[in-house]
C-alpha positions in Angstrom: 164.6 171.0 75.7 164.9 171.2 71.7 164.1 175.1 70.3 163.4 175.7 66.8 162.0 179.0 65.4 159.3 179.6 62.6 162.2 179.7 60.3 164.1 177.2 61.2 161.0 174.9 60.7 160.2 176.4 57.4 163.9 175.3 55.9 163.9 172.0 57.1 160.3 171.2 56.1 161.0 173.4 52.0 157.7 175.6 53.0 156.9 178.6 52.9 157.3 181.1 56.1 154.6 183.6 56.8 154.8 185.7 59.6 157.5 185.9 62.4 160.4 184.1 61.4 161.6 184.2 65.4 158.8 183.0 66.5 159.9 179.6 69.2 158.4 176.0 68.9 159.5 173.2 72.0 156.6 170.7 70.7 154.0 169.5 68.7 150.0 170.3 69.9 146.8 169.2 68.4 145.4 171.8 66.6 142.4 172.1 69.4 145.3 172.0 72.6 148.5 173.6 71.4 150.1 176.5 73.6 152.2 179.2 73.0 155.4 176.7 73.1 154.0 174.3 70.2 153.7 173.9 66.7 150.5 172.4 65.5 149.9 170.7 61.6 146.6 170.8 59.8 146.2 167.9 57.5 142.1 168.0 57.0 140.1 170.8 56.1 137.3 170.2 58.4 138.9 171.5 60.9 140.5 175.2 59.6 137.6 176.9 61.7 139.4 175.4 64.7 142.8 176.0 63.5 141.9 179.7 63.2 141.4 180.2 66.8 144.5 177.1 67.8 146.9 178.7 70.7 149.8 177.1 68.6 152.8 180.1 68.2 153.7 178.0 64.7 150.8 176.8 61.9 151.7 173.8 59.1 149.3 174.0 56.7 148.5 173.2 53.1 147.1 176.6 52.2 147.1 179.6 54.5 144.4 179.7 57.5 142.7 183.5 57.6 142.6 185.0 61.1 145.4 182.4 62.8 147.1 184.6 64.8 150.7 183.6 64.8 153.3 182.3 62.1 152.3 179.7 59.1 154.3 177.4 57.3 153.0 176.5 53.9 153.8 173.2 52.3 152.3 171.0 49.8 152.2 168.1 52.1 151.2 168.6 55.9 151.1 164.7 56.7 154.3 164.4 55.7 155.9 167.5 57.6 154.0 166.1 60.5 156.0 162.9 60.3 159.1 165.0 60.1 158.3 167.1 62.8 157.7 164.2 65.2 161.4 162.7 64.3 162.5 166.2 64.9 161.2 166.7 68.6 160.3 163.8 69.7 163.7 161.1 68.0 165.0 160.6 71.2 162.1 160.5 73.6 161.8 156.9 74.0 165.3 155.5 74.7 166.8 152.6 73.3 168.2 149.4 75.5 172.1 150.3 75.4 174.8 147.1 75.4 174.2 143.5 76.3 172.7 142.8 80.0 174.5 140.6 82.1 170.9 139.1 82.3 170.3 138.1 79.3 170.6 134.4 78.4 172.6 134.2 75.2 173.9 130.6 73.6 177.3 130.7 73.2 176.2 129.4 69.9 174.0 132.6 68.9 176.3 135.4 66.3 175.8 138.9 67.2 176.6 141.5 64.9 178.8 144.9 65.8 176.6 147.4 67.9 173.9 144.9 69.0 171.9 146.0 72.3 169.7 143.2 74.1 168.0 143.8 77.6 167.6 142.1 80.3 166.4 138.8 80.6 166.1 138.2 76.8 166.8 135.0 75.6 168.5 134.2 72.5 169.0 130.4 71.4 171.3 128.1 69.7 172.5 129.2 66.4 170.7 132.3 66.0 172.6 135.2 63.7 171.4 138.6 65.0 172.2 141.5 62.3 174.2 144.9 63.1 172.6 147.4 65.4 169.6 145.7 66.0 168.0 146.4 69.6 166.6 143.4 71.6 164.3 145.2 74.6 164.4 143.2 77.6 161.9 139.7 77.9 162.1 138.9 74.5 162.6 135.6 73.1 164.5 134.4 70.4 165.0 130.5 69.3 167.4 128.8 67.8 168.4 129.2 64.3 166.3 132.5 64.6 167.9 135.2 61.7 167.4 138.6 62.4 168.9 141.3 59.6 170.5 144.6 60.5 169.0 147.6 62.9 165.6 145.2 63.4 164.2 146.0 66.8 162.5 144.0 69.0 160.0 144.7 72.2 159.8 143.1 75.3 157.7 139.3 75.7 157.7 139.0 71.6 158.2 135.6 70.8 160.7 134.7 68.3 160.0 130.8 67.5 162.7 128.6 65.9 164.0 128.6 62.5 162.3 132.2 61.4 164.2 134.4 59.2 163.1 138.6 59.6 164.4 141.0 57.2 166.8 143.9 58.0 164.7 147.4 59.4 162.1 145.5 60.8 159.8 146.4 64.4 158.2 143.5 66.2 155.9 144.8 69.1 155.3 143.6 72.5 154.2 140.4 73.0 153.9 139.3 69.3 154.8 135.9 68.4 155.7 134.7 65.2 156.8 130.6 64.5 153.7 129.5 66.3 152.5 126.0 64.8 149.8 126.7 62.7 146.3 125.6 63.9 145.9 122.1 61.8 144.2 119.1 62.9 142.8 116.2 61.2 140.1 114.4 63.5 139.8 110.5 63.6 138.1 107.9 66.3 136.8 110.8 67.8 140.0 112.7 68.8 142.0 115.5 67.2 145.3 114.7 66.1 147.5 117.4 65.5 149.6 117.9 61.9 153.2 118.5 62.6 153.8 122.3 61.5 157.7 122.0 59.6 157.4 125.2 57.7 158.9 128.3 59.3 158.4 132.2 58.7 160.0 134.5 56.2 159.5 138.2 56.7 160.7 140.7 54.2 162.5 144.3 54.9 161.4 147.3 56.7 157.9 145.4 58.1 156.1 146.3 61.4 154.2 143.4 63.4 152.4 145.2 66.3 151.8 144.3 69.7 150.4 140.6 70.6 149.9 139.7 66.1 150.7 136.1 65.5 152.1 134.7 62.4 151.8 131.1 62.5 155.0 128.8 60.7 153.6 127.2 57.8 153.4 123.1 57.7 155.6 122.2 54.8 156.0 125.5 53.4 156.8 128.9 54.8 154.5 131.5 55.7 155.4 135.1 54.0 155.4 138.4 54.7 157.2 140.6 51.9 159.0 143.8 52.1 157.1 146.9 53.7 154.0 145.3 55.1 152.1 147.0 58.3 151.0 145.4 60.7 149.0 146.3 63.0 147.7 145.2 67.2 146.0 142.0 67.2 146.0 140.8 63.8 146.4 137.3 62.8 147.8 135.0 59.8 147.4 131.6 59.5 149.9 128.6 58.6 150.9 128.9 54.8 149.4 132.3 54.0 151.9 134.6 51.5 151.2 138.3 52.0 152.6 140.3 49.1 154.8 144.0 49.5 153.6 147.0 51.0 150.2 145.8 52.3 148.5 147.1 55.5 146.9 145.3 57.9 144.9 147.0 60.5 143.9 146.2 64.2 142.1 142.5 64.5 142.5 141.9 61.1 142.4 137.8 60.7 142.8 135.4 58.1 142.6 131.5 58.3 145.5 129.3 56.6 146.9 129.6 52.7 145.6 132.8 51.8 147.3 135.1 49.4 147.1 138.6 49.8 148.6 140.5 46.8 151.1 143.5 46.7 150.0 146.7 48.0 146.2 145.6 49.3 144.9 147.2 52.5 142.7 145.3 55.3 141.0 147.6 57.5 140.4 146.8 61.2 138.5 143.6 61.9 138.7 142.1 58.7 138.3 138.6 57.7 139.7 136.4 55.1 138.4 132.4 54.8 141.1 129.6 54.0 142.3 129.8 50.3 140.8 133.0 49.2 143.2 135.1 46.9 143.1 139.3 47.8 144.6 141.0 44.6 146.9 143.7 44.2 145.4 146.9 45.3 142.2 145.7 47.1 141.2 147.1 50.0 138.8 145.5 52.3 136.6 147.6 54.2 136.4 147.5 57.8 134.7 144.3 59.3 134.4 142.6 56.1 134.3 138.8 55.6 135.5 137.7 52.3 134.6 133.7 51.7 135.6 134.9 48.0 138.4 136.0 46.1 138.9 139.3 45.6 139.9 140.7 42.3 142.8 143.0 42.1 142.2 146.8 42.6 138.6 146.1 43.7 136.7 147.9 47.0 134.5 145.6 48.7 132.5 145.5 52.0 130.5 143.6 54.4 129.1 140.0 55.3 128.7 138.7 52.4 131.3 140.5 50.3 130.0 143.1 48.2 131.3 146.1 46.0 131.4 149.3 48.3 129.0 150.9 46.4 126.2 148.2 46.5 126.6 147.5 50.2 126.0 151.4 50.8 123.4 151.1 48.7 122.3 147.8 50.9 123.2 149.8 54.4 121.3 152.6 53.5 117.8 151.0 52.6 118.4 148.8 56.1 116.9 152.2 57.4 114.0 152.4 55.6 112.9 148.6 55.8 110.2 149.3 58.9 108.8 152.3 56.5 109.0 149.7 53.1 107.5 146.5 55.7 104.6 148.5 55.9 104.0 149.1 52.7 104.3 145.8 51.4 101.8 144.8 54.4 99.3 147.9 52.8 99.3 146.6 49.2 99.1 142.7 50.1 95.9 144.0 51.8 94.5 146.4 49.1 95.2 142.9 47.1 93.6 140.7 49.0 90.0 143.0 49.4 90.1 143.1 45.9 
């Protein structure tokens, strides 16, 4: 078991030690359920009371906690050192698939780089190039003429359709699948008749798809995902949308086919975006909104209709009051009508 003392943690996190510079950390504990053995970050305020009285041996905090009992490490940003302390304790406690399984099902026409791991029962198709040091967990699927770029890892039952090219650094979670056809139908005599999806997908560097998201191929053009993107469980994006760098996408978040979605833009959970609607650089969409409108760059917006943030609290917070206002109304219309 990894053992790092108060001081040890202070270099490597550049803070500032007060207290017992011997004092041991074996893990990371909530504030509220950290023992003796653990090391416990405060990133929010709120909760300082409770971090006063935390059984933790080892504090990370943004400004000294008065009455905390053991060691403190000062630093200017606790979310960060958080992140570094997880890689610190916790790197190897997941491991990785290790060499190719005599299981898996690879075409003698797939490329696989130097130091490529894929698991049991995976299958990789036809032409498919599969970068340097990436990690294929076992169950996966990968089609033919599939590119995958250097130390990408993918988790068991994601789907890899054909022809989709996915950057280098990349995660794609259990049971995602990404080269679906894209949900397009035209109807005539009565029946649907499905449009022919020929577009693939192109996703960009260092992007996360979590578990069971689908990213449909486009139907004559390719559906995008730039560099950085994060995506979260159960989100979905349509044939033909183009999702610029660095944007977040959290849990159930949805949008329907050709929608842009500019560089650095946020979509909290359960978010919806209707067919052709532009998101500009910068927005962030509240959770549960509906946007059947574009949304200008850098703007806040919430709710069904889409509304500025600060006129649908304004809008949420009278809701309360309409049984109180009702009556009212019903009052005056009276005093009105006796007059």
């Amino acid at each position: 078991m990894l053992e790092k003392t108060a001081q040890e943690i202070a270099d490597v996190l550049d803070g500032r030690l007060e207290g017992d510079p011997d004092a041991a950390v074996r893990g990371i504990g909530s504030i509220r359920e950290a023992g003796e053995d653990d090391i416990a970050v405060l990133k929010d305020d709120a909760f300082r009371k409770a971090a006063a009285g935390s059984g933790a041996s080892v504090l990370v905090v943004g400004a000294p906690v008065d009455g905390f009992r053991g060691a403190q490490v000062v630093v200017d940003d606790p979310e960060r050192a958080l992140a570094d302390l997880l890689d610190i304790f916790y790197k190897d406690a997941f491991p990785l698939p290790e060499g190719v399984s005599e299981d898996a099902r690879i075409s003698p026409r797939a490329r696989l780089g130097s130091d490529v791991s894929v698991g049991h029962c995976s299958v990789i198709g036809d032409g498919a190039r599969i970068g340097d040091g990436c990690i294929i967990f076992p169950l996966a699927y990968i089609g033919r003429n599939v590119s995958i770029g250097e130390d990408t890892i993918v988790y068991p039952h994601a789907s890899i359709m054909d022809s989709v090219t996915i950057g280098r650094a990349c995660r794609i979670g259990p049971g995602a699948v990404i080269g679906d056809e894209g949900f397009g139908f035209i109807q005539r005599d009565g029946a649907s008749r499905r449009l022919r999806h020929t577009g693939s997908v192109r996703i960009g560097d260092n992007v996360e798809v979590g578990g069971h998201s689908s990213i449909d191929r486009g139907m004559v053009e390719d559906t995008v995902v730039g560099d950085g993107c994060k995506i979260d469980k159960h989100c979905m994006i349509a044939h033909n949308c183009k999702i610029g760098r660095n944007c977040i996408l959290a849990g159930y978040a949805r949008m329907a086919g050709s929608v842009r979605i500019g560089d650095g833009a946020i979509l909290a959970a359960d978010v919806r975006i209707a067919d052709h609607k532009t998101v500009g650089e910068k927005a962030v969409l509240a959770a549960g909104t509906g946007a059947t409108r574009d949304i200008e760059p850098g703007e806040v917006v919430w709710g069904v209709p889409t509304r500025s943030m600060r006129a649908q609290t304004r809008i949420y917070a009278l809701e309360g009051r309409l049984p109180e206002l009702f009556k009212r109304v019903r009052e005056l219309e009276k005093k009105l009508a006796n007059r």
